[in-house]
Structure formats: structure tokens, C-alpha cells
C-alpha positions in Angstrom: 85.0 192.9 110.5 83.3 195.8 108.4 81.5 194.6 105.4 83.6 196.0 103.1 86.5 194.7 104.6 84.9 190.9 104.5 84.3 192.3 101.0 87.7 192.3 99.9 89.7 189.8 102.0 90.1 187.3 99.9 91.0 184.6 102.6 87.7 185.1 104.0 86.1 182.3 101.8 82.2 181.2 101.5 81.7 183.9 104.1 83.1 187.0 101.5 81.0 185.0 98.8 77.5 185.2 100.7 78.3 188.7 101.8 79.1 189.5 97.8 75.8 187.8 96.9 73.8 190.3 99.9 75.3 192.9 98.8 74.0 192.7 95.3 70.6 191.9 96.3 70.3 195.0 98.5 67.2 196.9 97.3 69.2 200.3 97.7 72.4 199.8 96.5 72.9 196.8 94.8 72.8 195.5 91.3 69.9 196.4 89.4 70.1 192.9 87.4 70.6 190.9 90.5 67.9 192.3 92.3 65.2 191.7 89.6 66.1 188.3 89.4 64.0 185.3 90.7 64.7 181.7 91.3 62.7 181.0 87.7 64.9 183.0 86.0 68.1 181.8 87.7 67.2 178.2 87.3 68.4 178.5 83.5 71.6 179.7 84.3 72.0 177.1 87.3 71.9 174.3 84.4 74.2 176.1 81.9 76.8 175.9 84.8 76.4 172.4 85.3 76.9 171.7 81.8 80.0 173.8 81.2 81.2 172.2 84.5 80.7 168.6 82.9 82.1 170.3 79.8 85.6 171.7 81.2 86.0 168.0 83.0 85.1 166.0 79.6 87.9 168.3 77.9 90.3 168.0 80.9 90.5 171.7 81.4 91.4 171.6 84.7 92.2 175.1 85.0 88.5 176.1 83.6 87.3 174.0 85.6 88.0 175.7 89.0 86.2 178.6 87.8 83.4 176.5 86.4 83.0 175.0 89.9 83.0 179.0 91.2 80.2 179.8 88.9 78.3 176.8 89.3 78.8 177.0 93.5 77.5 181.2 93.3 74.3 179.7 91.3 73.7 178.2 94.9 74.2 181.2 96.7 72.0 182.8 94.6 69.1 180.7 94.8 70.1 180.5 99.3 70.1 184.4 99.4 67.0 184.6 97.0 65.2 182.1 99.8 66.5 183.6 102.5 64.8 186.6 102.0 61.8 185.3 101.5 62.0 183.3 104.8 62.2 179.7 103.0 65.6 178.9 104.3 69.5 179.7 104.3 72.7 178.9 102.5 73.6 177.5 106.2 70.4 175.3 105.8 71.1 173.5 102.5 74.4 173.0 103.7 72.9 171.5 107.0 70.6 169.3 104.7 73.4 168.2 102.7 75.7 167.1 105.5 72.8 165.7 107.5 71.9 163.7 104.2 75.6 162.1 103.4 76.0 161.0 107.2 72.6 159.5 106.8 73.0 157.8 103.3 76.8 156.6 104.7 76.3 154.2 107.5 79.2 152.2 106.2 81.5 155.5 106.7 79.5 157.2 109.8 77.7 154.8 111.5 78.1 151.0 112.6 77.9 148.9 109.4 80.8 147.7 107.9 82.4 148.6 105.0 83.4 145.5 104.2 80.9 145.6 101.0 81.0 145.5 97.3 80.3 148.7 95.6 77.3 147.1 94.2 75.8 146.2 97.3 76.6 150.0 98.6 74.7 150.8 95.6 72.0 148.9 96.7 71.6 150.1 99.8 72.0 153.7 98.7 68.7 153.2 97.0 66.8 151.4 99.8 67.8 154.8 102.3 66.7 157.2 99.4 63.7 155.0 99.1 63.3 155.5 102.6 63.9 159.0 102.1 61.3 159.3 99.8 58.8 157.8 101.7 59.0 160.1 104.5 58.4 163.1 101.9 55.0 161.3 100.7 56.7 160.2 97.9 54.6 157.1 97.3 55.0 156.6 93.3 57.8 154.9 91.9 58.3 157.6 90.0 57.8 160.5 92.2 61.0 162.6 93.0 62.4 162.0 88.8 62.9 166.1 88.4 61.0 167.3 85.6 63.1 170.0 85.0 66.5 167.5 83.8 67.3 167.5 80.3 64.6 165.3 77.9 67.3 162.3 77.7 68.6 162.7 81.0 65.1 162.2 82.8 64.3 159.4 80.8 67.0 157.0 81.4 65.8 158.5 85.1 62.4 157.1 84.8 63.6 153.8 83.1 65.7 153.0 85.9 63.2 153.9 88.7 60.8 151.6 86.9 63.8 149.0 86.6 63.7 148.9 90.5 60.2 147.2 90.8 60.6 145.3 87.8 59.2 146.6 84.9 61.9 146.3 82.4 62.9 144.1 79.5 64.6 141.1 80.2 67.8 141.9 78.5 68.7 144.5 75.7 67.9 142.1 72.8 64.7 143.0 73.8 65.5 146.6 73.6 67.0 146.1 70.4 63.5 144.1 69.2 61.6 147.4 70.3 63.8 150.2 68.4 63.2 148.2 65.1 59.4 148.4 66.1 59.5 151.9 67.0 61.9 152.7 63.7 58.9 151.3 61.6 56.2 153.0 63.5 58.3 156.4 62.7 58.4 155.5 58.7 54.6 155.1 59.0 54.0 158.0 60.8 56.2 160.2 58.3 54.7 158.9 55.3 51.4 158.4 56.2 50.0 160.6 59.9 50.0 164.3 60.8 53.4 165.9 62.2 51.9 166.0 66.1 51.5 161.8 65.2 55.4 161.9 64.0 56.9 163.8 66.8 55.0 161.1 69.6 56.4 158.4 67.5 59.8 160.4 67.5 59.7 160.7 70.7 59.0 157.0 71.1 62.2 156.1 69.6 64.4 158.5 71.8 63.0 156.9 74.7 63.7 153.5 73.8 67.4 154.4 72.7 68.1 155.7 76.3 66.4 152.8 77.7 68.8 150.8 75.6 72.1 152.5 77.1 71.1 152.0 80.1 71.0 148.4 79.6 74.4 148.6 77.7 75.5 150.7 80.9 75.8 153.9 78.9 74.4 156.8 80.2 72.4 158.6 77.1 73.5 162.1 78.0 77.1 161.9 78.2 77.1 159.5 75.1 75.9 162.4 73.5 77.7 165.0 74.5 81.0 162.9 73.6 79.2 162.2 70.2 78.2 166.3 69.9 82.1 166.9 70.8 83.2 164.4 67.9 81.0 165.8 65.8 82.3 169.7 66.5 86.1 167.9 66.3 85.0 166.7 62.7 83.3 169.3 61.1 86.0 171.8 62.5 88.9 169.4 60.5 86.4 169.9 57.6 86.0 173.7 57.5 90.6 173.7 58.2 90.8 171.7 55.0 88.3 173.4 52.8 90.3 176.6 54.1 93.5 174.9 53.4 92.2 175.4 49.7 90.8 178.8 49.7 87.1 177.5 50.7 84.3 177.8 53.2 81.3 175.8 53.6 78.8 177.4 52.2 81.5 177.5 48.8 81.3 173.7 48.4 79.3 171.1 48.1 78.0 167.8 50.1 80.0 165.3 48.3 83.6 167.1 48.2 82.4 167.7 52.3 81.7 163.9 52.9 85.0 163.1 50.9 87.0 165.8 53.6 84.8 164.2 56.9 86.1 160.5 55.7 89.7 162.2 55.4 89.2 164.1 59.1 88.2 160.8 60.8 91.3 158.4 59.2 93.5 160.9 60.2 91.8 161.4 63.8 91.9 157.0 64.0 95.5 156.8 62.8 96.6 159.4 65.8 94.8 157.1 68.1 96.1 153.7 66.9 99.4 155.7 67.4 98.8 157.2 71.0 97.5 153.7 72.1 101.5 152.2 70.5 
């Protein structure tokens, strides 16, 4: 089939979508954006897809999401063509690496063992093959493997649980609880008393022992808080609808007659609730 006929045949699937993403990168005729791009300058956008796929599924957007799945899959084309020419690999690689990896970390599904297993054992097993995995990459440390690019919070919890696995962890999350009140009072110090480098480590301190506390709650810290962001945007929205309601903006009122609308924007949101759940 001519190229530009693969171009435009839109039954043609991942094949028309890696021939779109060569044809862009073509050093004669394609895009001059695409074709100054590298994989550090992609990688930004390959996490803003992520996020605004997690975002369309938290908000139920189903029909967003399709397209956020589109965008989020051509980041991945982008990066396989980008490696591709530079002789690291192809798209048909990472999706050889990918299938080779499920059938290997699925022996319940594609091999002998039974399935006959609680999904807590699965679990457990799923870490003794990626531990495995690991190992065979020279990836001695406990904590080697953790990405260093995921988001601060995210990569935390990360690290906490890795550590988990070989026993360094709290006994239980009253012991968690024990350390944030330490950590709080180590923060007061550092404001009233040390330098702002001296405030942000203790700062930092705190976050990391809050995300080590959901995980021992069994919340994951990063989507707590992007439901807590998106209650927050719900809120302050009901706010700015209300001070409009009487001919107001923000910036034209003040904190009190704000914190008196936020009280009436979450009894209302509560009392729809209490009536969905009837």
C-alpha cells in the first residue's frame, strides 16, 4: 500500500499511527517541531498525558478518555520512532518486551501454576518475579529500579514500600502517627528559629512521613490528592458562582464573607450526597 494511502485509511490501525509518526520525523519533509524534538523534551509531555488520562477516568469522562488514551499511546510512538532512529530499538520491540514481560510475570494465566490463589498471594508473587527481574538487570539495592523521574509523592510512597519488603517499616500506623507529630514540631522549630534551606528539609520530612502514613492506611498519596485538588477546584468554583450570584468577584471580597460562602458550598455539596446515597 503507498504511504499515503496507509496514511489515510483509517482501518489501518497502529500501523497508519507509526507511519504518521515517520512521516513527521522525516528530515526533509516533516514537521519542523517534531523533528527537533528529543526524548528529554518529550518525556514532559509523556507525564502530562498520563495525568490527564488519570484525570478524564477520576471524572468519568469516558468519551475524553478514548482520546486521552490516543495521546497518551502516540507519546509511545514518539519516544519508539525517536529510538528507532537512533538504533536503540523499535515500537515492535517495546511491544515484544511488554508481552514477553506479562506472559513471564503470569504463570498462573500462561504457564503451569494454578490459579487457584488469593489476590494477595498473586501479589506476592508478582513481587518475588519483578525481584527476580531486577536481579538479572544488576539491580542489587532495594531500592534500585524506584524511577526518579515520578512525581515527589508518588516516588515516595514508592521507596517506602520497597523498603517495607525487607522490613524496615513501622510496626503499625500509630507509629506513623507518633512520627508526624515529631516531624510537625521539628517544622515549628525550624520556622521560628533555622534558615529557610533548614525549613524546606524539615518540610520535606513531614511530606514524606504523610505518604508513608497512607500507605499504611492503604491510601495511595497521589490520588488522595488529586481527589482532594478536585474538591478543592469544586469548592472554590461554588464560591466564585455565589459571590457572582451577588455582583462579586474574588478579588472584590474579603476572607471572612469567602470562608462564610466555602462552609455554605460544602453543606450544600453533603446534603446532595446524603441524598444520592437515599
Amino acid at each position: 500500500m503507498p504511504e499515503n494511502d496507509l496514511i489515510h485509511n483509517e482501518s489501518a490501525g497502529i500501523e497508519r499511527l507509526l507511519e504518521i509518526m515517520r512521516r513527521l520525523r522525516d528530515p526533509r519533509t516533516g514537521c519542523p517541531w517534531d523533528i527537533e524534538q528529543d526524548f528529554a523534551s518529550i518525556a514532559p509531555y509523556t507525564i502530562e498525558e498520563a495525568y490527564e488520562v488519570a484525570d478524564a477516568i477520576e471524572r468519568e469522562a469516558w468519551d475524553e478518555l478514548k482520546g486521552e488514551l490516543g495521546d497518551l499511546l502516540f507519546q509511545s510512538v514518539f519516544h519508539a520512532q525517536m529510538a528507532a532512529e537512533s538504533g536503540h530499538f523499535t515500537f515492535q520491540d517495546v511491544v515484544t518486551t511488554m508481552s514477553n514481560k506479562m506472559v513471564s510475570r503470569h504463570p498462573h494465566v500462561f504457564g503451569a501454576e494454578s490459579r487457584e490463589k488469593s489476590a494477595e498471594q498473586q501479589t506476592q508473587d508478582w513481587e518475588t518475579i519483578k525481584a527476580a527481574e531486577r536481579a538479572g538487570q544488576a539491580q542489587q539495592g532495594t531500592l534500585d529500579g524506584v524511577a526518579v523521574g515520578l512525581p515527589a509523592l508518588l516516588r515516595a510512597y514508592k521507596l517506602q514500600k520497597r523498603a517495607a519488603r525487607v522490613g524496615f517499616d513501622w510496626p503499625s500506623a500509630d507509629n506513623v502517627l507518633a512520627k508526624i507529630a515529631e516531624e510537625s514540631a521539628e517544622l515549628v522549630e525550624a520556622r521560628d528559629n533555622l534558615t529557610q534551606t533548614q525549613v524546606e528539609e524539615e518540610f520535606g520530612d513531614l511530606m514524606f512521613v504523610m505518604a508513608n502514613l497512607g500507605r499504611h492506611l492503604g491510601v495511595e498519596p497521589e490520588a488522595a490528592l488529586r481527589a482532594a485538588n478536585a474538591k478543592f477546584t469544586r469548592r472554590f468554583e461554588g464560591v466564585e458562582a455565589k459571590l457572582a450570584s451577588r455582583g462579586k468577584r474574588p478579588e472584590d471580597s474579603d476572607l471572612a464573607e469567602m470562608d462564610a460562602l466555602w462552609d455554605e458550598v460544602k453543606a450544600e455539596a453533603r446534603a446532595k450526597a446524603d441524598t444520592n446515597e437515599a
